[in-house]
PLY file of the C-alpha trace (Angstrom):
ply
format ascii 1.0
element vertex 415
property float x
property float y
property float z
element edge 414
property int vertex1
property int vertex2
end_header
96.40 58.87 109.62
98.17 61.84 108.38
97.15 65.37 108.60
95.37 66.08 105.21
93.63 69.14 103.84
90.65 68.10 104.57
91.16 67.56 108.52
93.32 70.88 108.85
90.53 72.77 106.97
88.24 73.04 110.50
91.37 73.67 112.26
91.66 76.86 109.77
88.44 78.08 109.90
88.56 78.16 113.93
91.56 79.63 114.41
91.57 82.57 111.56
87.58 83.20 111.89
86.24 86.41 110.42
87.07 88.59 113.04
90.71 87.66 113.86
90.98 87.99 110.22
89.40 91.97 110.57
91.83 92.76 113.85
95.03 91.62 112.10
93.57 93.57 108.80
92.92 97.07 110.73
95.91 96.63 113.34
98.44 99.30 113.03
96.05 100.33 109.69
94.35 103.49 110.79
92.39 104.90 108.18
91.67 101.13 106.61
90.18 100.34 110.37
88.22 103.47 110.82
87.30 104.47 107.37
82.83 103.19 107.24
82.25 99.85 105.38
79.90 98.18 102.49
80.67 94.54 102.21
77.62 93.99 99.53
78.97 95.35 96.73
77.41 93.17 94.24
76.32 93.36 90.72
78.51 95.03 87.67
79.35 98.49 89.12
77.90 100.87 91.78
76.40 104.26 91.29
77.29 107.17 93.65
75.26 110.25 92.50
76.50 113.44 93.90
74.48 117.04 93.48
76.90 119.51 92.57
74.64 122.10 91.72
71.19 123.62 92.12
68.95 125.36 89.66
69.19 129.13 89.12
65.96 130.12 88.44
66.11 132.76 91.20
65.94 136.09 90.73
64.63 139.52 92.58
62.60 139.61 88.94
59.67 137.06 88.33
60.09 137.39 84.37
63.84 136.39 85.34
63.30 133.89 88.25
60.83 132.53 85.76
62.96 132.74 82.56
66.60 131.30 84.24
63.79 128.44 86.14
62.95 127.31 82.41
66.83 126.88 81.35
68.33 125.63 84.47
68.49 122.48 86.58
70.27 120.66 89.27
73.36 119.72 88.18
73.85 115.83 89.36
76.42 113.31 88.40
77.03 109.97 89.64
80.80 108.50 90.16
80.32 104.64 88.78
82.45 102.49 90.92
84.15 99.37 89.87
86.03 96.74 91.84
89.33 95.84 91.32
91.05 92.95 92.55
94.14 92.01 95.37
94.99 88.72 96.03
97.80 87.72 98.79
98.96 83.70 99.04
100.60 81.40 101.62
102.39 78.63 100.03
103.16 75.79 102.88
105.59 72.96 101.81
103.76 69.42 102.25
106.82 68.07 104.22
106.53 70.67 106.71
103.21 69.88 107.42
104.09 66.55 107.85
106.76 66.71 110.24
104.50 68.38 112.40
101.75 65.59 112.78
101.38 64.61 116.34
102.74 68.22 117.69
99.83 70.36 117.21
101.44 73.65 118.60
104.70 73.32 116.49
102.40 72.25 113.12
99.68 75.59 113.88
103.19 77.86 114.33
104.28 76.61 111.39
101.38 77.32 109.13
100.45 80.54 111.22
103.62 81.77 109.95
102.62 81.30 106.58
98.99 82.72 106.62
99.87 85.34 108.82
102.10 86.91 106.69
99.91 86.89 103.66
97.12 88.32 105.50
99.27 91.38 106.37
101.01 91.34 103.10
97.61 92.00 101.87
96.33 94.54 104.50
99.15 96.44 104.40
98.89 96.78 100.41
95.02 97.86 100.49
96.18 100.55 103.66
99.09 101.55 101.23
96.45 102.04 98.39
93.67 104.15 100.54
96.01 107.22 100.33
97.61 106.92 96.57
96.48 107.14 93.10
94.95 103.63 92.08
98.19 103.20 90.07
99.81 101.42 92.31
103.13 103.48 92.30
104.84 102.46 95.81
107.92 105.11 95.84
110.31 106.86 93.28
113.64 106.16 92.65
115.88 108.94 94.12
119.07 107.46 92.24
120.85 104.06 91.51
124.24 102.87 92.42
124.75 99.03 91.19
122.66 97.00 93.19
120.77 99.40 95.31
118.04 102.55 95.20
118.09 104.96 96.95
114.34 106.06 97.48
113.35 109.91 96.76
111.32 110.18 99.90
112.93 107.58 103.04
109.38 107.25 104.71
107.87 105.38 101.41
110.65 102.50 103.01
107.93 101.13 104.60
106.34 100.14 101.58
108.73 97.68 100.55
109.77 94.30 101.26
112.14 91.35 100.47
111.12 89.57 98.15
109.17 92.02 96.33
109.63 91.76 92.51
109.45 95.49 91.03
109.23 97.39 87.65
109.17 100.69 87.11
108.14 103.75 84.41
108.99 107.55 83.98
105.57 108.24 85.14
103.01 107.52 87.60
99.86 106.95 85.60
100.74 108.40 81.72
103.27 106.25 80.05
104.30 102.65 79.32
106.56 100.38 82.04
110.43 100.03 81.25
111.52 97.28 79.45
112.65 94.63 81.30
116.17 92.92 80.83
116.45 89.51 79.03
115.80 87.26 81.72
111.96 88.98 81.44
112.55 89.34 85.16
111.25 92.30 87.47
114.04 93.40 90.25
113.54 91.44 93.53
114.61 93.01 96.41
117.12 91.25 98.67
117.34 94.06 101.35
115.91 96.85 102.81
117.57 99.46 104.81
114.67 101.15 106.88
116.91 104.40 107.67
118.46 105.50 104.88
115.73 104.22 102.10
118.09 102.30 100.29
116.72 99.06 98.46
119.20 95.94 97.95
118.69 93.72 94.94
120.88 90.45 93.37
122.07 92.35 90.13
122.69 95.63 89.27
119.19 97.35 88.58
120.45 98.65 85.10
121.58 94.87 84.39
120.78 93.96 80.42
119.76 90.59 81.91
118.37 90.54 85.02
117.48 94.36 85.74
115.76 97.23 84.34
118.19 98.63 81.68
116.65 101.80 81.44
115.32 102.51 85.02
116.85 105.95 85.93
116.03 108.19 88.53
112.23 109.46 88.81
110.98 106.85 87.87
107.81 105.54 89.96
108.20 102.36 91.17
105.38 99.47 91.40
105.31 95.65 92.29
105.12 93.41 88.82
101.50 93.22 88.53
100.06 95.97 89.95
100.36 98.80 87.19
99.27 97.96 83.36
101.95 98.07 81.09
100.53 100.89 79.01
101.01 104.64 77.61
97.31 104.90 79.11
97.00 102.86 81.74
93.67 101.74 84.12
94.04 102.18 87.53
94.24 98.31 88.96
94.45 99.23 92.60
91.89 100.91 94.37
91.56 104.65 93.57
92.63 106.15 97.03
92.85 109.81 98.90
95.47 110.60 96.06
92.75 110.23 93.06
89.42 111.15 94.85
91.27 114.72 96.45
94.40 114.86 93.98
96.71 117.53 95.12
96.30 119.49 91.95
93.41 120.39 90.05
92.52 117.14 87.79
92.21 117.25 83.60
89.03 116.66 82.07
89.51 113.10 81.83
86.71 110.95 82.92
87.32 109.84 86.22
84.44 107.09 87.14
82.49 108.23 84.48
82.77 112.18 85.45
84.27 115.05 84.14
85.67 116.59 87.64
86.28 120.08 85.76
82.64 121.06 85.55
83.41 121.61 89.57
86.67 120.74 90.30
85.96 121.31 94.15
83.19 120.29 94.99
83.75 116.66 92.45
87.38 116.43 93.45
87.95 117.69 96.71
90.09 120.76 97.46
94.08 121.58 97.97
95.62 123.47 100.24
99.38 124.20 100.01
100.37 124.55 103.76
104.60 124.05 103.08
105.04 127.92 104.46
102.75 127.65 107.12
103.79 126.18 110.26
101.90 122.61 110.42
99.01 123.49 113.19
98.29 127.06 110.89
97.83 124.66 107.52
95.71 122.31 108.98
93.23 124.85 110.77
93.55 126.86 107.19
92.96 123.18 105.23
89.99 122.66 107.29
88.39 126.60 106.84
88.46 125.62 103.57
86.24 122.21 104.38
83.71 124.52 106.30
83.45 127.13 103.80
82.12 124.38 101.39
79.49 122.99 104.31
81.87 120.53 105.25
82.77 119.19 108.74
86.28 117.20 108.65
86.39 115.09 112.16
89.35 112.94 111.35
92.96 113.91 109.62
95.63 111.56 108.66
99.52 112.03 108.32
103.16 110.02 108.77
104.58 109.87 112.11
107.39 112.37 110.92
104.75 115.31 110.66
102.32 114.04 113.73
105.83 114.02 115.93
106.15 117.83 114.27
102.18 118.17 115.20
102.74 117.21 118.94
105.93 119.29 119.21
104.80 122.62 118.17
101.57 121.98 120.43
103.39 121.49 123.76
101.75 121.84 126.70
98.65 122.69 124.78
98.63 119.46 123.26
95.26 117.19 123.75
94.96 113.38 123.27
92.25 111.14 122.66
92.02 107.42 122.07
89.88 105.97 119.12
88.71 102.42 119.56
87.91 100.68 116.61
86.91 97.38 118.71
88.30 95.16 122.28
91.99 94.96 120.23
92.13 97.85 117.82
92.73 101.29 119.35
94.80 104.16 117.88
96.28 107.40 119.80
95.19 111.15 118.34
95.27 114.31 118.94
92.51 116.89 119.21
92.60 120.45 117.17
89.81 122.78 116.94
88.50 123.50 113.46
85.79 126.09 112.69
82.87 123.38 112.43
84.52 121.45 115.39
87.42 119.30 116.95
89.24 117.22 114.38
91.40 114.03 115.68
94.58 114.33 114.01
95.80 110.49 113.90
99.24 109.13 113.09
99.63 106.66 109.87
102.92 104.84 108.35
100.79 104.98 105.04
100.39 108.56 104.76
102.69 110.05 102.13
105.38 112.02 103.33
104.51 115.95 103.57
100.76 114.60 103.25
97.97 115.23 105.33
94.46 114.34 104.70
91.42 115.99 106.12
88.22 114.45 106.01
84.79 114.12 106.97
84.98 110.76 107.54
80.93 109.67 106.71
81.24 110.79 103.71
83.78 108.06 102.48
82.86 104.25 102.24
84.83 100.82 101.11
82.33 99.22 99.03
83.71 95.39 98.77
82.17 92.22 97.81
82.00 90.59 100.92
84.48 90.79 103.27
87.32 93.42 102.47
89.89 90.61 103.23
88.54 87.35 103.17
89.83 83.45 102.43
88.96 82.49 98.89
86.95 79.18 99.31
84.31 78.97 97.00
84.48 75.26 97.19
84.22 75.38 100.94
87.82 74.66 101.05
90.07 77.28 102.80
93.15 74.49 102.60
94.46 73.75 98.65
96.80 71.29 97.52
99.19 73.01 95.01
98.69 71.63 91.63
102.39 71.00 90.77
104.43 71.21 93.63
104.21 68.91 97.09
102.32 71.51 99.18
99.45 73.41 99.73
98.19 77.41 99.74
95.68 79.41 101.44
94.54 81.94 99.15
93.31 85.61 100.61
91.78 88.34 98.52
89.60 90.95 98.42
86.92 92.73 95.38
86.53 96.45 96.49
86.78 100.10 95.49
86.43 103.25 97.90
83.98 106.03 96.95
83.39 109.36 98.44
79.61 111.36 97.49
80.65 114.79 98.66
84.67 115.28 97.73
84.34 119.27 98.28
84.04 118.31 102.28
87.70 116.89 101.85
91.04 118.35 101.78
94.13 117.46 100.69
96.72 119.40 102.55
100.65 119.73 101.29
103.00 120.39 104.93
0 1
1 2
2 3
3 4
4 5
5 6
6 7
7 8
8 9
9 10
10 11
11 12
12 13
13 14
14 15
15 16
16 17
17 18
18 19
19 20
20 21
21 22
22 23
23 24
24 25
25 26
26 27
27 28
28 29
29 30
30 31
31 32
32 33
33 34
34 35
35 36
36 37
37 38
38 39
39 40
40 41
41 42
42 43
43 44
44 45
45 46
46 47
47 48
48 49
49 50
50 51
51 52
52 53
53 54
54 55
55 56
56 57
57 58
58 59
59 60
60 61
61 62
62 63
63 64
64 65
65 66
66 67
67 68
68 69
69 70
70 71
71 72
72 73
73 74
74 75
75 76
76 77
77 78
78 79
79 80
80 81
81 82
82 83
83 84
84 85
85 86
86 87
87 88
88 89
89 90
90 91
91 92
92 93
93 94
94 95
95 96
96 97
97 98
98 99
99 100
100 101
101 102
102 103
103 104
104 105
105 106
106 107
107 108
108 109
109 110
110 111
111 112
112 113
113 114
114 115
115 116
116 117
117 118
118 119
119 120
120 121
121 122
122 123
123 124
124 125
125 126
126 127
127 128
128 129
129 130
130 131
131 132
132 133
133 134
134 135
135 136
136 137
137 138
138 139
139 140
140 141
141 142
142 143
143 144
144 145
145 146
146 147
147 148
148 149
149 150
150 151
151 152
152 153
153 154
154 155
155 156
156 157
157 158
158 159
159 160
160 161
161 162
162 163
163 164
164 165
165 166
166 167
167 168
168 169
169 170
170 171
171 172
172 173
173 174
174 175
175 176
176 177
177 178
178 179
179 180
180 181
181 182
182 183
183 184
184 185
185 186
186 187
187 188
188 189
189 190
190 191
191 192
192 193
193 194
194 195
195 196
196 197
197 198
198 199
199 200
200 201
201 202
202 203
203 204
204 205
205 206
206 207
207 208
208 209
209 210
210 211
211 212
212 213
213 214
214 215
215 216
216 217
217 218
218 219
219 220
220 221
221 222
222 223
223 224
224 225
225 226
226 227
227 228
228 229
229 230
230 231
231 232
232 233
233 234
234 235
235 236
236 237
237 238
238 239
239 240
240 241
241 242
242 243
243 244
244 245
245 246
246 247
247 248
248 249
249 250
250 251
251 252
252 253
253 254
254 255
255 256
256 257
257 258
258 259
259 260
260 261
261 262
262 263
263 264
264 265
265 266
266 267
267 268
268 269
269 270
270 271
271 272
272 273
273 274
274 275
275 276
276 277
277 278
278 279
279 280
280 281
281 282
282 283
283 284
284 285
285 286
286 287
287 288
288 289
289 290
290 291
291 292
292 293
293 294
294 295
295 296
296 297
297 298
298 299
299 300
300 301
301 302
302 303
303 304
304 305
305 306
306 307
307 308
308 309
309 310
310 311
311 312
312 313
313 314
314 315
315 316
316 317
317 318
318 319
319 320
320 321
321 322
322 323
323 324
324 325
325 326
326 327
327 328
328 329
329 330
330 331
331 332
332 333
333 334
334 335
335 336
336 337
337 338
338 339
339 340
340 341
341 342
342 343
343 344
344 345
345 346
346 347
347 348
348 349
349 350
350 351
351 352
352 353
353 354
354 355
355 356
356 357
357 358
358 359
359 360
360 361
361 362
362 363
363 364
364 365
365 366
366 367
367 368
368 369
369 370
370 371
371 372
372 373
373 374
374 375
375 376
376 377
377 378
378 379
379 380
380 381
381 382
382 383
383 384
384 385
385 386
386 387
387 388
388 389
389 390
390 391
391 392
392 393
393 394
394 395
395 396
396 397
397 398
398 399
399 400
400 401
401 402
402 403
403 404
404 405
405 406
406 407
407 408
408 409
409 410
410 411
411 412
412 413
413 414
């Protein structure tokens, strides 16, 4: 009897149970591993109410204690969190499967291959996301030539992949997505050179037919699907460091339901511009500014490029500590002192480039429906078979959003 669906299924379920799924999720995924979880986030949205404010009926005066106590109150507002969704699928061909029956290593390599990859296709997306705008912008295009990019900033390289299809618009988060040539296809990247940022697709990226005709350089760049095709677009990824500690004061647009200008600090986090400072100054300086709000930022994220910077101008002075997330997941930091106490400076390929985000680490959460990445089988089935082609997918996912109820304790820090 061949190896059906139905047999393979248990064979699935052992082998990618939910905590394999977890290690390969948080593996090499710093902030995603060590950032505090809320897997039941059920229902139509999620209120996160956040004091900003107490009354001001206070006053060396009774009459003016008394008369400020009548007119004033605590000033509250509540962030309203939605989910969005992220969905990753493996594709095996039928024949493949097949071939394997009777050679259960060769068969479980096969499809291992396969599910593998879309689980870390998936993690590495959402560990992109925690640190950007919600917008899903990936890179921006330093300049064309042909059939290549060449990225603004080489470290977002490791945000791309082959076989990525891509689109693009002038801005991030404020304006439609260019039109697309007459084919109606997105640019799919062929190659990827990893040190000098330059992305490789089959037609010239300005091609009338098969390319972007107006892409140009500046533009953000996104994977087709991932940004809404709009002059005001929703944010369709989850709302990361980027959005909840912007690095410049945000507009009075509603931002889950809040108008972050009433306090722009203590509802959207503070800034500190640390590009003249050398790097250890702007992080102790990015962190005064935590405790002068009552804040205590323990952890601090940044690329390698600026953690190898970190660890030089430190020298012998330098102090390590390891952070174990569980038995397999374990990441490398560095200790500074801030005023309200040591903060473990940890290393991240998801980081922005000249990036560096302090927090206080309990007050952040990923509020997710269930598992953060989990195997879509609402029908018990993890196993499909593919409803017009001879094979079958595994289908990943995940319904989250992150949240933060006291943004003021959190800085985001320009080196």
């Amino acid at each position: 009897m061949a190896l059906d669906m139905t047999s393979f299924d248990a064979a699935l379920k052992e082998h990618y149970n939910d905590q394999r799924v977890i290690n390969m999720v948080y593996k090499n995924n710093p902030l995603l591993a060590l950032i505090p979880k809320f897997e039941d986030f059920g229902g139509r949205n999620y209120r996160l109410p956040l004091i900003y404010g107490n009354p001001q009926g206070r006053s060396a005066s009774f009459v003016r204690a008394q008369t400020r106590g009548g007119l004033t109150a605590s000033k509250i507002e509540d962030f309203v969190l939605t989910r969005v969704k992220n969905y990753s699928i493996a594709t095996i061909d039928n024949e493949t499967l097949e071939a394997s029956k009777g050679n259960a290593n060769a068969f479980m390599e096969a499809a291992t291959i396969e599910i593998d990859g879309a689980i870390n296709s998936i993690s590495r997306d959402f560990a992109i996301d925690m640190y950007r705008s919600g917008f899903g912008d990936k890179g921006v295009i330093g300049s064309i030539s042909g059939a290549t990019i060449v990225l603004a900033t080489v470290d977002d390289v490791t945000n791309f992949e082959v076989g990525q299809e891509l689109v693009s618009s002038t801005t991030q988060g404020s304006a439609a997505l260019r039109a697309l040539g007459s084919s109606t296809n997105g640019l799919i990247i062929t190659g990827v050179n990893r040190s000098t940022g330059v992305l490789t697709f089959g037609y010239n990226v300005t091609d009338a037919t098969n390319g972007i005709p107006a892409a140009a350089a500046g533009d953000y760049i996104f994977v087709r699907g991932d940004r809404e095709d709009s002059a005001t677009p929703g944010r369709l990824k989850i709302s990361g460091m980027e959005s909840w500690v912007p690095s410049s004061t945000p507009a009075s647009t509603s931002f889950f339901s809040v108008d972050r200008t009433l306090d722009p600090t203590r509802l959207a986090g503070q800034r500190f511009d640390g590009t003249a400072l050398p790097i250890e100054e702007a992080l102790i300086d990015g962190a005064t500014l935590a405790a002068r709000e009552g804040g205590h930022p323990d952890h601090c994220f940044m690329n390698y490029s600026k953690y190898a910077s970190l660890e030089k101008a430190l020298g012998s002075k330098v102090q390590y500590i390891d952070l174990k997330v569980d038995a397999q997941v374990m990441f490398r930091s560095i200790i500074i002192q801030g005023p309200n106490g040591p903060i473990k400076i940890i290393p991240d390929q998801n980081c922005p480039a000249g990036r560096a985000f302090m927090l206080q680490l309990d007050t952040w959460k990923v509020y997710s429906l269930g598992k953060m990445v989990r195997v879509l089988d609402t029908d018990g089935l993890q196993m499909l078979r593919q409803s017009s082609a001879d094979g079958v997918e595994v289908r990943y996912g995940g319904y989250l959003q992150i949240g933060c109820n006291a943004p003021g304790f959190n800085v985001n820090v320009q080196l």
